[in-house]
C-alpha positions as CSV (number, residue, x, y, z in Angstrom):
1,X,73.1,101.9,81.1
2,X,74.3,104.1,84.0
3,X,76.0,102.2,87.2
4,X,73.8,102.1,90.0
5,X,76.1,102.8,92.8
6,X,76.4,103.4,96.8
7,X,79.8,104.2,96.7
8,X,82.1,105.5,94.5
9,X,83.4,102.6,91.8
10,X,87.2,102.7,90.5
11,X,88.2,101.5,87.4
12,X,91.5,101.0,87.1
13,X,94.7,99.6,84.8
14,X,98.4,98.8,85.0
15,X,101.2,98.5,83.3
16,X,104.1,96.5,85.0
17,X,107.6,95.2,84.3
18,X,106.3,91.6,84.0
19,X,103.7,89.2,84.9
20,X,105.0,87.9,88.3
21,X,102.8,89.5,91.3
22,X,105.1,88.8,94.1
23,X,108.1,90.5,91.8
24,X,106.9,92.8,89.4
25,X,106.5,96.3,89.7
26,X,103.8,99.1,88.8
27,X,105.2,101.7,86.2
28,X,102.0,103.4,85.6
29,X,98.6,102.9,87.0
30,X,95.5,105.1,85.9
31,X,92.4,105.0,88.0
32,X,88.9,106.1,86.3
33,X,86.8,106.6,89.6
34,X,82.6,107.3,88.6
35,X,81.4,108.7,91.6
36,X,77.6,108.2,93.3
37,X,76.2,111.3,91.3
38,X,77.8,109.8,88.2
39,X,80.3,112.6,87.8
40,X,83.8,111.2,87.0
41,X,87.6,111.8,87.9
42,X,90.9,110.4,86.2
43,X,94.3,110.1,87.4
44,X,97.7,108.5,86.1
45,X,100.9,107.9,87.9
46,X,104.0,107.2,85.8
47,X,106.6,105.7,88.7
48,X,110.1,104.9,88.9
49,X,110.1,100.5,89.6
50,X,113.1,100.8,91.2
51,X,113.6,96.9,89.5
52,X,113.8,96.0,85.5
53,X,111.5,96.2,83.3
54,X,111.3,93.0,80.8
55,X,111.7,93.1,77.4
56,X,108.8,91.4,76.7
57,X,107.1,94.3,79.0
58,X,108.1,97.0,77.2
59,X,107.2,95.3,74.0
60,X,103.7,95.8,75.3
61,X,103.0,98.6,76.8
62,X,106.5,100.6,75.4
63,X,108.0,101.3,78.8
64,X,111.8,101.5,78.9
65,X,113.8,102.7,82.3
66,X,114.7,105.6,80.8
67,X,111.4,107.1,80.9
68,X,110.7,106.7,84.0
69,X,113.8,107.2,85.9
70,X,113.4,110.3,87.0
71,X,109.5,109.5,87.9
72,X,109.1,109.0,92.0
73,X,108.8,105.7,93.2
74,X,105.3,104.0,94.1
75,X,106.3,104.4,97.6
76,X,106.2,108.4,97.2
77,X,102.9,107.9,95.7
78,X,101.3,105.0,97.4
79,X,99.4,107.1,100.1
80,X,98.3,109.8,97.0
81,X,96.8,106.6,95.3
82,X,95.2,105.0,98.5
83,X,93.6,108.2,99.5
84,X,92.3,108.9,95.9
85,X,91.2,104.9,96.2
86,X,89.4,105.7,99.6
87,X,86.4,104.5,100.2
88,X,85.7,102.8,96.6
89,X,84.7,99.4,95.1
90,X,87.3,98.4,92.6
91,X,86.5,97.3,88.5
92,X,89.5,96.3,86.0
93,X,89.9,94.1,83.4
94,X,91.4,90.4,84.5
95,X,91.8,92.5,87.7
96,X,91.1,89.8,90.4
97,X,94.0,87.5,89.2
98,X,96.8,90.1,88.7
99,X,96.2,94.3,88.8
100,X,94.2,93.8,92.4
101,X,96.8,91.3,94.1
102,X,100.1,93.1,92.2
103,X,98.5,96.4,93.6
104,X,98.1,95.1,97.0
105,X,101.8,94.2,96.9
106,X,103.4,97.4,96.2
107,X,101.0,99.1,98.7
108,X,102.0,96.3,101.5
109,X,106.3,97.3,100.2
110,X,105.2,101.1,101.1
111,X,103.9,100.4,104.4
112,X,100.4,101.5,103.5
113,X,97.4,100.0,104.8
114,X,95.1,99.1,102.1
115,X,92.5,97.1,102.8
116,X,90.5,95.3,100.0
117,X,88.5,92.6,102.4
118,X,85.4,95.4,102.6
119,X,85.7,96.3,99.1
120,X,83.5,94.6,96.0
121,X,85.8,93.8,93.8
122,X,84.3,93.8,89.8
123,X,86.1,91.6,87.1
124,X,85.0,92.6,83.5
125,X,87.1,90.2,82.2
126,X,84.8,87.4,83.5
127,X,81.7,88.7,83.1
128,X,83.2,89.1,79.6
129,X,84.8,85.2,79.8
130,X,81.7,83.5,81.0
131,X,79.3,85.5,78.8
132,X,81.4,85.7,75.6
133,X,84.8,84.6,75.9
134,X,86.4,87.0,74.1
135,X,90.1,89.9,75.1
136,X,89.7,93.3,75.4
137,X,89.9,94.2,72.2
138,X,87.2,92.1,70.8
139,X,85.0,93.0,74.0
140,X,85.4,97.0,72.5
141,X,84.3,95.0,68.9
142,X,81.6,93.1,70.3
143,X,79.9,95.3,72.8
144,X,80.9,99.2,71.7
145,X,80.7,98.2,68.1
146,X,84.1,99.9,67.7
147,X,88.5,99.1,67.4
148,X,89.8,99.4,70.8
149,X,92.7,102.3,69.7
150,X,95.7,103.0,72.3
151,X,95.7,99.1,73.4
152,X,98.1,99.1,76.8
153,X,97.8,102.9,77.4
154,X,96.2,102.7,81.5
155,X,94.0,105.3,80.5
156,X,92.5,104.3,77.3
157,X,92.1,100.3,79.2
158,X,90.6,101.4,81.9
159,X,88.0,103.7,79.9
160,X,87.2,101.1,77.6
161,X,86.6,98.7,80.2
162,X,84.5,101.5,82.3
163,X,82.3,101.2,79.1
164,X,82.3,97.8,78.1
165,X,81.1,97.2,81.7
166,X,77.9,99.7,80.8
167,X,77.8,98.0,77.4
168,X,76.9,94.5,79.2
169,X,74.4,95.6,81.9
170,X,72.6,96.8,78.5
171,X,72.8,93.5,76.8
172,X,72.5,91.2,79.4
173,X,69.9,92.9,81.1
174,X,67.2,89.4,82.2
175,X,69.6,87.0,80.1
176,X,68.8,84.2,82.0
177,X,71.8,81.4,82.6
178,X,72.2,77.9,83.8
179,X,74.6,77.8,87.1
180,X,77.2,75.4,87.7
181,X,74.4,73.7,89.8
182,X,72.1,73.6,87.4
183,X,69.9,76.2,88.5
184,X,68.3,78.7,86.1
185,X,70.0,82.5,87.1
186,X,70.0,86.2,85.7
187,X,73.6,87.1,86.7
188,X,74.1,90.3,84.8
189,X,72.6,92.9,87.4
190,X,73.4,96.5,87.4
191,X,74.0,95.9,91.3
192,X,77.5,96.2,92.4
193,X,77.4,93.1,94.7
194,X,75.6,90.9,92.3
195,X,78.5,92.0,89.5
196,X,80.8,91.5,92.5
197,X,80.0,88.2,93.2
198,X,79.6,87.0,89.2
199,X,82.9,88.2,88.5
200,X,84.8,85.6,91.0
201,X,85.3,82.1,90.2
202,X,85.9,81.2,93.5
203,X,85.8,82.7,97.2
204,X,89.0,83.7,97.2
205,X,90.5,83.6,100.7
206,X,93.8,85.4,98.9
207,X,93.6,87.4,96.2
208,X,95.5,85.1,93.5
209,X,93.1,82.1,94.5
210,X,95.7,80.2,95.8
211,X,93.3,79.9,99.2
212,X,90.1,79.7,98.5
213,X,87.1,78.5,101.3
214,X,85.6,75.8,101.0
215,X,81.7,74.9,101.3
216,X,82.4,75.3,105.0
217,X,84.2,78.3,104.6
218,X,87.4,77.1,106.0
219,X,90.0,78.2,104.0
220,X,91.5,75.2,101.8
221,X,94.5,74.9,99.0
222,X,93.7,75.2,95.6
223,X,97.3,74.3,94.4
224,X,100.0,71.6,94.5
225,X,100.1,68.3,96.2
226,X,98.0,69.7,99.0
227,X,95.3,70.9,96.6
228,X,91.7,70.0,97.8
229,X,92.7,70.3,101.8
230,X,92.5,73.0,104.5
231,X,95.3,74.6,105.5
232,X,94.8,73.7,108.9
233,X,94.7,70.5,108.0
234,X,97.7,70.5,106.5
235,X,99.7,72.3,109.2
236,X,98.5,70.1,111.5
237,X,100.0,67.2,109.5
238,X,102.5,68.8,107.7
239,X,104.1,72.0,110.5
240,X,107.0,72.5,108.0
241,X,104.7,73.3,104.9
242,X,103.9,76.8,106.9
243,X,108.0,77.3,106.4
244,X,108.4,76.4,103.2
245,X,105.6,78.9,102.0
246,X,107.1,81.6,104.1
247,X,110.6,80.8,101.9
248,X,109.0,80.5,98.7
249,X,107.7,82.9,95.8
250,X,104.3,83.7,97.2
251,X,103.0,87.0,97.7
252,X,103.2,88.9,100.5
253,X,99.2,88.9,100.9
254,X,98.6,85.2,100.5
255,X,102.2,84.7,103.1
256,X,100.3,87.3,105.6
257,X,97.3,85.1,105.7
258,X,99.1,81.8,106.2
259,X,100.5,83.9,109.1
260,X,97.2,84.4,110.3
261,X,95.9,81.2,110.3
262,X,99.3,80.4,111.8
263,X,98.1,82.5,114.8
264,X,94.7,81.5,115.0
265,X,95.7,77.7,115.1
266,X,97.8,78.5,117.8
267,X,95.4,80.7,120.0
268,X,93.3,77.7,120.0
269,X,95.4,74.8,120.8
């Protein structure tokens, strides 16, 4: 089934020097953009991390710093990337809890603005999760009918998840559901907003889901002791938890928004 699209859609896959958003770095990224008129464009950047690549990294994906030290830095490329990202919705596979926020941060290190609040975002992986929990690999088995070869290659991810994602509008097309409310639902729409709003567990105030909004939309904790409360609430009660955040391991996204709220709070008082 073809994507029914208003803007241009890009599919896209990393592969890092480890699992930690707010440290690790991008050593190559492919994007697979399918444009309105259903023509497509792919591009790979191989990049220099400037920081070290674990071991455990390269044992997935093969990486070592000496193939990409003479590569540039995602800072040379960031504004190559953002304007070849301009003006599409995003798709990846377990993209909403690592490749979209770990992105975000290497474009906020380069200075560029990349804005992903008035993008649909598209997560394969849980379509795939809460429809047949199942990895990439098995998703290529179960919907394609076929062994997902070159595993961890940015290109041959992102094309297998372009076509897994295809592969599920076909079979889930009127598969009726039972929300977390009890209420009968089809989910699986070949509608970029529908798939947009199926593939997020939460509303995600951040992108790692450590903020999410509430029923009231205020944006409330979804971590640690504070867990369950807004974070104006706590800053009311609690100024210094604002610092310690700032101090800690967060990304610079989810630190930029405490910021914000920060502001807001105070505008108002």
């Amino acid at each position: 089934m073809d994507l029914k699209l208003k803007r241009p859609l890009a599919f896209f896959d990393l592969e890092t020097t480890g699992l930690n958003v707010a440290k690790d770095r991008i050593i190559e990224i492919n994007i697979l953009k399918i444009n309105t008129n259903g023509t497509t464009e792919s591009k790979t950047w191989l990049v220099n991390p400037d920081y070290p690549i674990a071991i455990e990294a390269t044992a997935v994906h093969g990486f070592t710093m000496e193939d990409v030290k003479d590569k540039p830095t995602f800072k040379q490329v960031a504004r190559e990337i953002s304007h070849f990202l301009e003006h599409c919705d995003l798709a990846g596979y377990n993209s909403l809890k690592f490749d979209i926020p770990l992105l975000t941060e290497e474009f906020l290190r380069a200075g560029v603005d990349f804005d992903v609040k008035n993008r649909r975002l598209i997560d394969v992986q849980n379509i795939f999760m809460k429809m047949e929990p199942r990895t990439l690999s098995a998703a290529s088995r179960f919907f394609l009918n076929k062994e997902h070869t070159g595993a961890h290659s940015a290109a041959a991810d992102a094309l297998a998840t372009y076509e897994i994602l295809k592969a599920q509008l076909d079979k889930y097309k009127d598969v009726e559901i039972t929300d977390k409310d009890g209420n009968p639902v089809v989910p699986v729409q070949n509608d970029v907003e529908a798939l947009h709003n199926f593939s997020s567990h939460h509303r995600n105030a951040d992108l790692m889901g450590q903020v999410i909004y509430n029923k009231e939309g205020k944006e409330t904790f979804n971590f640690g002791k504070h867990k369950g409360k807004t974070v104006e609430e706590v800053f009311v009660k609690e100024p210094s938890y604002y610092g310690w955040i700032m101090k800690a391991d967060f990304p610079l996204f989810t630190k930029n928004l405490m910021t914000k709220i920060k502001l807001r709070m105070n505008q108002k008082s």
